[in-house]
GUNU-909213 format. One line per field, with one value per residue (C-alpha): residue in one letter; x, y, z; residue number from 0; chain. Coordinates in steps of 0.02 Angstrom, whole numbers, always signed. Layout:
BEGIN
type	a | ...
px	X | ...
py	Y | ...
pz	Z | ...
seq	NUM | ...
mol	A | ...
This chain:
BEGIN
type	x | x | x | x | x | x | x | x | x | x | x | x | x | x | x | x | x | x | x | x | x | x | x | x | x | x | x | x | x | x | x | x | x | x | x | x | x | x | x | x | x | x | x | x | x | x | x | x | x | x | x | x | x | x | x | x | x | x | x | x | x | x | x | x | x | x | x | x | x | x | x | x | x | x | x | x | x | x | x | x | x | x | x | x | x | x | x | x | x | x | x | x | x | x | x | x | x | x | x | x | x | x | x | x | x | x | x | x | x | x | x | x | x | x | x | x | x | x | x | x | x | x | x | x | x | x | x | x | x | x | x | x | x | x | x | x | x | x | x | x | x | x | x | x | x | x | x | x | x | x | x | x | x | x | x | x | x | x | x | x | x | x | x | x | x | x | x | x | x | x | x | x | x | x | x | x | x | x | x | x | x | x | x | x | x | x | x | x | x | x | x | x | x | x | x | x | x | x | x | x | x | x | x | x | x | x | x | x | x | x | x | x | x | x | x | x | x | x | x | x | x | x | x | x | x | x | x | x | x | x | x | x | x | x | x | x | x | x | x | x | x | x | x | x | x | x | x | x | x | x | x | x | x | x | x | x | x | x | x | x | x | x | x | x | x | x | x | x | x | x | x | x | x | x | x | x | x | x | x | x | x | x | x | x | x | x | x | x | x | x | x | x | x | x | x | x | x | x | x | x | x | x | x | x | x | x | x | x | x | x | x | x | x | x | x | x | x | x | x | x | x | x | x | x | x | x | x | x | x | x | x | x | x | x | x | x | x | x | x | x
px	-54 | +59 | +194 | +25 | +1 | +160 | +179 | +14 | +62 | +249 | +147 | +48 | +181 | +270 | +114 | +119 | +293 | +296 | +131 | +251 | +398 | +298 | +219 | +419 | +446 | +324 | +345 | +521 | +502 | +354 | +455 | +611 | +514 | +434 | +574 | +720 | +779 | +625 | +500 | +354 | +174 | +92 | -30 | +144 | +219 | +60 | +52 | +241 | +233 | +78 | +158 | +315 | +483 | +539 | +327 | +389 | +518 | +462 | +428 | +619 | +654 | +550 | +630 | +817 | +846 | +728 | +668 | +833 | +894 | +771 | +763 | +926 | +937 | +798 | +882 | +1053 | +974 | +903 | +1042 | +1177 | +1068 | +1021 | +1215 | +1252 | +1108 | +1156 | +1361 | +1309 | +1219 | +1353 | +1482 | +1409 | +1460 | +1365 | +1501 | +1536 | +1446 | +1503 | +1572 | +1673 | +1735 | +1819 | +1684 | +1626 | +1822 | +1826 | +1672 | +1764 | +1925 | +1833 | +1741 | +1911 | +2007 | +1865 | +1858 | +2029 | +2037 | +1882 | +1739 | +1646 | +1452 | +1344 | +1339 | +1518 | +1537 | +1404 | +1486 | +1666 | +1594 | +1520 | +1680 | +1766 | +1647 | +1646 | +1831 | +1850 | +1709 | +1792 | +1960 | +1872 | +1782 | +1914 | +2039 | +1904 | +1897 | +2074 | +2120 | +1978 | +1969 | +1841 | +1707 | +1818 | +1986 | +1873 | +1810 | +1996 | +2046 | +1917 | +1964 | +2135 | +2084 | +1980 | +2106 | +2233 | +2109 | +2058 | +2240 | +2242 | +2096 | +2170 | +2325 | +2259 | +2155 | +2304 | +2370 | +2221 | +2146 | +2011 | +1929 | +1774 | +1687 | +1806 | +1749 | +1727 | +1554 | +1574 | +1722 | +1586 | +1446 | +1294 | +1189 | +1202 | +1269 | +1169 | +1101 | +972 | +1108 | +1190 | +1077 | +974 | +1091 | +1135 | +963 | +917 | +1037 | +985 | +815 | +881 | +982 | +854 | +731 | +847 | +877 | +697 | +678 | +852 | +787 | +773 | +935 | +1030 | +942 | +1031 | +1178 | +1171 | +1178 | +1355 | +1432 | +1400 | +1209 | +1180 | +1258 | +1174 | +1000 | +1035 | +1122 | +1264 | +1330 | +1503 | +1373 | +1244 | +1378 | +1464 | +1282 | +1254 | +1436 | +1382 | +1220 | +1303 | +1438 | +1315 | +1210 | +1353 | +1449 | +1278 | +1240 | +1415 | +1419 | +1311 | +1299 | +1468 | +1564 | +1403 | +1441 | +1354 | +1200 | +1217 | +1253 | +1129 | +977 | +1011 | +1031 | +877 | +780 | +853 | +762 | +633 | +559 | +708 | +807 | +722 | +775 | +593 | +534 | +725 | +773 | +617 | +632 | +811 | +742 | +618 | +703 | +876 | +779 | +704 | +860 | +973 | +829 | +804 | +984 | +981 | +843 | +915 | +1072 | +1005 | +872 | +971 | +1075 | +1011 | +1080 | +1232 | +1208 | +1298 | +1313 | +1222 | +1381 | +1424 | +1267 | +1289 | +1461 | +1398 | +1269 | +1363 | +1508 | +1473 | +1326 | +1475 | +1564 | +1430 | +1408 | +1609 | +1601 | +1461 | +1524 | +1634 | +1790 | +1770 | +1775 | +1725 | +1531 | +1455
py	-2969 | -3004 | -3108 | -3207 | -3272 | -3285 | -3405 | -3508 | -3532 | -3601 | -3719 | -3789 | -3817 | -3883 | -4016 | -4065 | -4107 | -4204 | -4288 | -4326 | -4393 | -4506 | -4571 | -4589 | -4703 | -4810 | -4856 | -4863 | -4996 | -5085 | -5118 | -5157 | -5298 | -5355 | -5331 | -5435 | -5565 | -5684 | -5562 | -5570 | -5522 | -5427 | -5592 | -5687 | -5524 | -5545 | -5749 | -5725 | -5611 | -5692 | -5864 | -5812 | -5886 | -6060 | -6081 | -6067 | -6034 | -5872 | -5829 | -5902 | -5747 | -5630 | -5666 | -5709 | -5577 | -5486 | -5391 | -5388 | -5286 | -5161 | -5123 | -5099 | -4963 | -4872 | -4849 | -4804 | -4686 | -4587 | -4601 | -4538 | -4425 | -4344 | -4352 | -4260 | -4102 | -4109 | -4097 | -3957 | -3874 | -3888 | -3831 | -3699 | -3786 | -3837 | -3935 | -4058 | -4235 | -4406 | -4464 | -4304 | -4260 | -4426 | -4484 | -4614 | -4683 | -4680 | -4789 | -4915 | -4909 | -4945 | -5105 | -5158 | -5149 | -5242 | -5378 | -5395 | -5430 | -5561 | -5464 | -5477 | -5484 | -5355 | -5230 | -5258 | -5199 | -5044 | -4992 | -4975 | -4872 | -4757 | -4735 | -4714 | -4620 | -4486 | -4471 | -4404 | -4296 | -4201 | -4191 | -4102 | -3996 | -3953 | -3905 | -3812 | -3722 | -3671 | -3611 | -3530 | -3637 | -3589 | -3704 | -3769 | -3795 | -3892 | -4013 | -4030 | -4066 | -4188 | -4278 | -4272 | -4359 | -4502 | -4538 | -4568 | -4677 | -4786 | -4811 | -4891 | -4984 | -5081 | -5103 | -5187 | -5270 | -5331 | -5402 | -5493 | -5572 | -5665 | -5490 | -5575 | -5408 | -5290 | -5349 | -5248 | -5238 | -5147 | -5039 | -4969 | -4977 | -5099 | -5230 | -5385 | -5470 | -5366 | -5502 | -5496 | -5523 | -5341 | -5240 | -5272 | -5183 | -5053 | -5009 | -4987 | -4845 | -4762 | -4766 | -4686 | -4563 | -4498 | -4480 | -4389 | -4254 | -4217 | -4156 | -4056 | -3947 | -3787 | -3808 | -3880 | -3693 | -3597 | -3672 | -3642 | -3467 | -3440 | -3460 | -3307 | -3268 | -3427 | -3396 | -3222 | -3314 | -3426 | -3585 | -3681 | -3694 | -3810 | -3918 | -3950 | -3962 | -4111 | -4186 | -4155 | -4204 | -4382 | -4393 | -4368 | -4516 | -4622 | -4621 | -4620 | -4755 | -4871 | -4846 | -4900 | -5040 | -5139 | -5027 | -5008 | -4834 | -4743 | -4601 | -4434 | -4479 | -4351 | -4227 | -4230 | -4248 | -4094 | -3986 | -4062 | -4040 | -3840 | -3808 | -3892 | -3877 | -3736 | -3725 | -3731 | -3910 | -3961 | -3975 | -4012 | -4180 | -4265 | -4226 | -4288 | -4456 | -4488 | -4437 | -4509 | -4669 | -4669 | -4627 | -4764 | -4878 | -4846 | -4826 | -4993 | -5060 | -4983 | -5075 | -5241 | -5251 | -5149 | -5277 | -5441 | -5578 | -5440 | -5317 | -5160 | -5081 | -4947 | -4867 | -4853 | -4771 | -4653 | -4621 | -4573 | -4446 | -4366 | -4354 | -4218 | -4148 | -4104 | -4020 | -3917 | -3841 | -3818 | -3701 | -3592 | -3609 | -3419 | -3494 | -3584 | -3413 | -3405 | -3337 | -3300
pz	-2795 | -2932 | -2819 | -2739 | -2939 | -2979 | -2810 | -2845 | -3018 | -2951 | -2830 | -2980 | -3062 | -2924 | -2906 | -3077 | -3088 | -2928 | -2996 | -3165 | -3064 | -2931 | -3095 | -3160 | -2992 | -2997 | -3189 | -3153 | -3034 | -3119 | -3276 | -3176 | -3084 | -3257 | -3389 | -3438 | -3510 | -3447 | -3475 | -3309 | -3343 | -3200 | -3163 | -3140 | -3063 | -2916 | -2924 | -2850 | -2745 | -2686 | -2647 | -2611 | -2649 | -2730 | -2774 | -2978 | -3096 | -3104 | -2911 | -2900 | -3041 | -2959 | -2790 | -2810 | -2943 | -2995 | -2846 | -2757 | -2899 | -2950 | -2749 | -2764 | -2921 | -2823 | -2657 | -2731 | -2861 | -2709 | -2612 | -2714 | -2792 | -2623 | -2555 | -2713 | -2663 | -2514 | -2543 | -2654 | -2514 | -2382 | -2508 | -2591 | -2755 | -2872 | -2980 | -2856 | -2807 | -2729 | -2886 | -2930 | -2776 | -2720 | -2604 | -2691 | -2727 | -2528 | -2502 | -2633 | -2556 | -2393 | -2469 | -2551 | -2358 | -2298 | -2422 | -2413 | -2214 | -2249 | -2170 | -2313 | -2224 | -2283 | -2126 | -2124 | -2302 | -2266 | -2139 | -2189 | -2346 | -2237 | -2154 | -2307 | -2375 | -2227 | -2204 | -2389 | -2383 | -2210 | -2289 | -2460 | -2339 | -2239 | -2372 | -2467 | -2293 | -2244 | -2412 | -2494 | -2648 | -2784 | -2848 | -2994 | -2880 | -2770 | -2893 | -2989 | -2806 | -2782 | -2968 | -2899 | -2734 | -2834 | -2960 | -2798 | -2722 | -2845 | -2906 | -2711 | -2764 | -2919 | -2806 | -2656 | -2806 | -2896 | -2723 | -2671 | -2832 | -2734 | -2671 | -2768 | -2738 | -2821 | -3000 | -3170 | -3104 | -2958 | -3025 | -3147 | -3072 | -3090 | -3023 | -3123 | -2951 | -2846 | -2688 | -2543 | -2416 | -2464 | -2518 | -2353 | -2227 | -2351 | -2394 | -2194 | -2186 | -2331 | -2307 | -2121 | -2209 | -2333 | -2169 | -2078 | -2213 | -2256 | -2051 | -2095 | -2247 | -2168 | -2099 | -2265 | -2358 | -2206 | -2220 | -2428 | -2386 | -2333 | -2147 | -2090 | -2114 | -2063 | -1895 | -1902 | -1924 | -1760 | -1842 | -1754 | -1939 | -1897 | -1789 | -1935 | -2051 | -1961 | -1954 | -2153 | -2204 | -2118 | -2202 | -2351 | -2322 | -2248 | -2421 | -2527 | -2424 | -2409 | -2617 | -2661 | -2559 | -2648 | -2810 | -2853 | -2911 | -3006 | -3071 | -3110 | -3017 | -2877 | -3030 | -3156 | -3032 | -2902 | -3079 | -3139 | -3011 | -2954 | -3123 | -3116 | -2938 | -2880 | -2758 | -2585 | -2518 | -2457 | -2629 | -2710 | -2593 | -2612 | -2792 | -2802 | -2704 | -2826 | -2988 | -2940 | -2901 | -3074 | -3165 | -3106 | -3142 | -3339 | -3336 | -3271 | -3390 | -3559 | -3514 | -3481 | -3635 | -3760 | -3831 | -3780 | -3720 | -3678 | -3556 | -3533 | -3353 | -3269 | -3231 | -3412 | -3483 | -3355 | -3395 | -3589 | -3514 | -3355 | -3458 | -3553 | -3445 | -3333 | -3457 | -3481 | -3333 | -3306 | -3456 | -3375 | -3229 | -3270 | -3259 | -3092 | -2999 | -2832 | -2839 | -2670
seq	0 | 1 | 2 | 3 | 4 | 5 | 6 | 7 | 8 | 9 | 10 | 11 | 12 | 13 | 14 | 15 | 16 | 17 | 18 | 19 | 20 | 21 | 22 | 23 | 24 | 25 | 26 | 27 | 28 | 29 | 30 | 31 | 32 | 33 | 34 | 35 | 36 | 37 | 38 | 39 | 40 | 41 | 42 | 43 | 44 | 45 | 46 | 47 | 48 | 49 | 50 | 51 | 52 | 53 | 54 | 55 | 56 | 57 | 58 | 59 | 60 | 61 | 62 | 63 | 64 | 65 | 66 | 67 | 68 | 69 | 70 | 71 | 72 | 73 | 74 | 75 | 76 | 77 | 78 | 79 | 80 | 81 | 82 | 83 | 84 | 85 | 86 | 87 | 88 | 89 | 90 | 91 | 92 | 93 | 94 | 95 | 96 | 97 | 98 | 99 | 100 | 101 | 102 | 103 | 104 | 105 | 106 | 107 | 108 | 109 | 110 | 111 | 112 | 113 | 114 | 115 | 116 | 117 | 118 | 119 | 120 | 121 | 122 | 123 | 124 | 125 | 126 | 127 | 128 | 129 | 130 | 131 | 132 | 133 | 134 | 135 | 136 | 137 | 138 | 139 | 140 | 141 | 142 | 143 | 144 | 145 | 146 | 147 | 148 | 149 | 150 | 151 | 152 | 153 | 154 | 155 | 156 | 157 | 158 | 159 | 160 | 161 | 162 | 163 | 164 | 165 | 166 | 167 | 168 | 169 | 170 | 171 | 172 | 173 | 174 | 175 | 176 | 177 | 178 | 179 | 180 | 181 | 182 | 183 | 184 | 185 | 186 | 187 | 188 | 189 | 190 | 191 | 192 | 193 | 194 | 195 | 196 | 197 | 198 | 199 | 200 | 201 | 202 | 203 | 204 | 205 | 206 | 207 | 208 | 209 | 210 | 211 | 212 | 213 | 214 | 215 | 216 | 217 | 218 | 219 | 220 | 221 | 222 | 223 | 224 | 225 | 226 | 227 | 228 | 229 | 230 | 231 | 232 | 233 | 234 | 235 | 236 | 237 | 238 | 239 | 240 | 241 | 242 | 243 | 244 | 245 | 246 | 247 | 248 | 249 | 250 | 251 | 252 | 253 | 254 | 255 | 256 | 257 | 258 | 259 | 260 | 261 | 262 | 263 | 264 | 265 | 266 | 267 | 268 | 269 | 270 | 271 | 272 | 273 | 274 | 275 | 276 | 277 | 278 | 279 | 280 | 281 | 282 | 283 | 284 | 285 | 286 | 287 | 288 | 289 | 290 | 291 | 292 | 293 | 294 | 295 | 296 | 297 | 298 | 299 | 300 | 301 | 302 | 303 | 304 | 305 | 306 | 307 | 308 | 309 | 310 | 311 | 312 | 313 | 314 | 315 | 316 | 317 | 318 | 319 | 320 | 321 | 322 | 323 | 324 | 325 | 326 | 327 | 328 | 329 | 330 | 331 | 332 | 333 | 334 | 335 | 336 | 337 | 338 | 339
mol	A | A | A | A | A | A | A | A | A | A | A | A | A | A | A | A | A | A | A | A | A | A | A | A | A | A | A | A | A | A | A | A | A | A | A | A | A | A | A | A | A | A | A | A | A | A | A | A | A | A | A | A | A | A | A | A | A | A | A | A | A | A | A | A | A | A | A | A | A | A | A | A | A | A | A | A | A | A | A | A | A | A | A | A | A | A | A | A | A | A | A | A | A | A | A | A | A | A | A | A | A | A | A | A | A | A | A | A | A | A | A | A | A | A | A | A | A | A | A | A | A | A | A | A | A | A | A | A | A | A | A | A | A | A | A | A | A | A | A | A | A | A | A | A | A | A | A | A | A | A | A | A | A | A | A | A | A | A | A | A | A | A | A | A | A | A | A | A | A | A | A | A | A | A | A | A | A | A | A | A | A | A | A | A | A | A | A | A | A | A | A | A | A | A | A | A | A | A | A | A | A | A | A | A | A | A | A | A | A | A | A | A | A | A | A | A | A | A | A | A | A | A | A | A | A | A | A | A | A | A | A | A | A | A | A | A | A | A | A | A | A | A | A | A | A | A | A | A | A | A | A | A | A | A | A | A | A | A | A | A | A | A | A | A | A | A | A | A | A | A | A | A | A | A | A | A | A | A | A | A | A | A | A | A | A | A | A | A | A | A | A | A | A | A | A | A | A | A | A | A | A | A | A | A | A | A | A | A | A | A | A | A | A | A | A | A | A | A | A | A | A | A | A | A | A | A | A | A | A | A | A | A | A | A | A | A | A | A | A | A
């Protein structure tokens, strides 16, 4: 009787903060569709949207910038921020996310190569972040593997990894100064340049990706609990970990392409949500959709409105939280010491 109460209580609870995030989202993407520097009211807001592009000044703000970009902070918020639960998952670590681990820096380098050679369409550029995105993820995974790293070697590795590839970054960078894509921008992270043309392709393989995973959460839990009861409860664990190491890339990969090298998303937004909602990933992913959607958005907002007519990036105001919310949880993480 007492675990029955204790459960219905967690499912209220459960409702009420998924009632308070959904609320999050949508003001989240209200205000990023009405804020800026050329403020919209919501009867301008519907008057757009109503008669579509090139009708006003306004519908041509609403349109070309406005809506390209706040789509754009919510489908890489949920992407990175799901990559990042779901890297956690596979891993068994709870330290590491795209940005930490060198995934992200792989997605980059990937867009970099590919602006270099001239394929610079926006499927093009998706794709070859995916690529990159997957191929560091593996090699993490792998090594992690074969040598038995703990949590804290794995994440130094991974620092290691994305210091080496973004070093290629600035180089190929340096030798091809009209990789227009490679700017401060997208080296941060943000969405002042943010277009139609990329976003589009990106977002279709996110919103994929994010699909995919919520039919995979039973799995992803199985998998959380070590290699070998997983196998013991039926799972064909190198199988579904192939499947959720590509998931991961392909979010990762798509969000960078067009969002540039965000950090800390896929951090801060699994921890949030393990405390808030716990760790069972039917209740934790869709949180981590919603909430990383939100975050990147105010992120995005606060930076754009704070200091008018300047704006500071997404990537930066990110930087200033997940900084030392990382530090954090390395010092209680007990000294990085394998914890199974």
């Amino acid at each position: 009787m007492r675990n029955w109460r204790k459960s219905l209580k967690m499912d209220k609870s459960r409702k009420s903060i998924f009632f308070a995030v959904t609320l999050l989202f949508i003001a989240a993407a209200i205000m990023g569709l009405c804020l800026g520097v050329v403020p919209l009211t919501p009867s301008q807001l519907i008057k757009a949207i109503r008669e579509g592009a090139g009708s006003s000044f306004e519908g041509n703000i609403f349109w070309y910038a406005r809506l390209p970009r706040t789509a754009a902070c919510l489908l890489s918020g949920a992407g990175l921020a799901v990559a990042g639960a779901v890297i956690q998952g596979v891993l068994a670590n709870k330290l590491a996310s795209p940005s930490i681990i060198g995934v992200n820096a792989g997605a980059g380098l990937a867009v970099t190569i590919c602006c270099a050679c001239g394929a610079i369409s926006g499927w093009a550029i998706a794709g070859s972040a995916f690529f990159g995105a997957f191929i560091v993820v593996i090699v993490i995974a792998l090594t992690a593997q074969k040598t038995g790293a703990s949590r804290t070697t794995v994440v130094l590795g991974g620092v290691a990894v994305n210091s080496f590839l973004n070093a290629a970054s600035e180089a190929i960078r340096t030798l091809y100064p009209d990789v227009g894509v490679i700017s401060a921008d997208f080296r941060v992270g943000g969405f002042s340049a943010v277009t139609s043309a990329r976003v589009f392709p990106a977002g279709v393989l996110i919103m994929i990706g994010l699909a995919v995973v919520l039919t995979l959460c039973n799995e992803l839990d199985l998998l959380s609990l070590g290699e070998e009861a997983a196998q013991g409860l039926g799972l064909s664990v190198k199988r579904m970990r192939t499947v959720f190491f590509l998931l991961a890339a392909l979010l990762a990969g798509a969000s960078v392409s067009f969002a540039g090298l965000l950090g800390f998303v896929g951090l801060i937004v699994p921890h949030i949500g393990r405390r808030l909602v716990g760790g069972e990933s039917r209740y934790l992913i869709p949180f981590c959709a919603l909430g990383g959607a939100s975050f990147v958005t105010l992120c995005d907002l606060v930076g754009r409105l704070l200091f008018q007519p300047y704006e500071i990036s997404a990537g930066i105001l990110m930087a200033f939280i997940g900084g030392p919310f990382f530090l954090f949880l390395l010092l209680n993480s007990k000294g990085g010491h394998r914890r199974d």
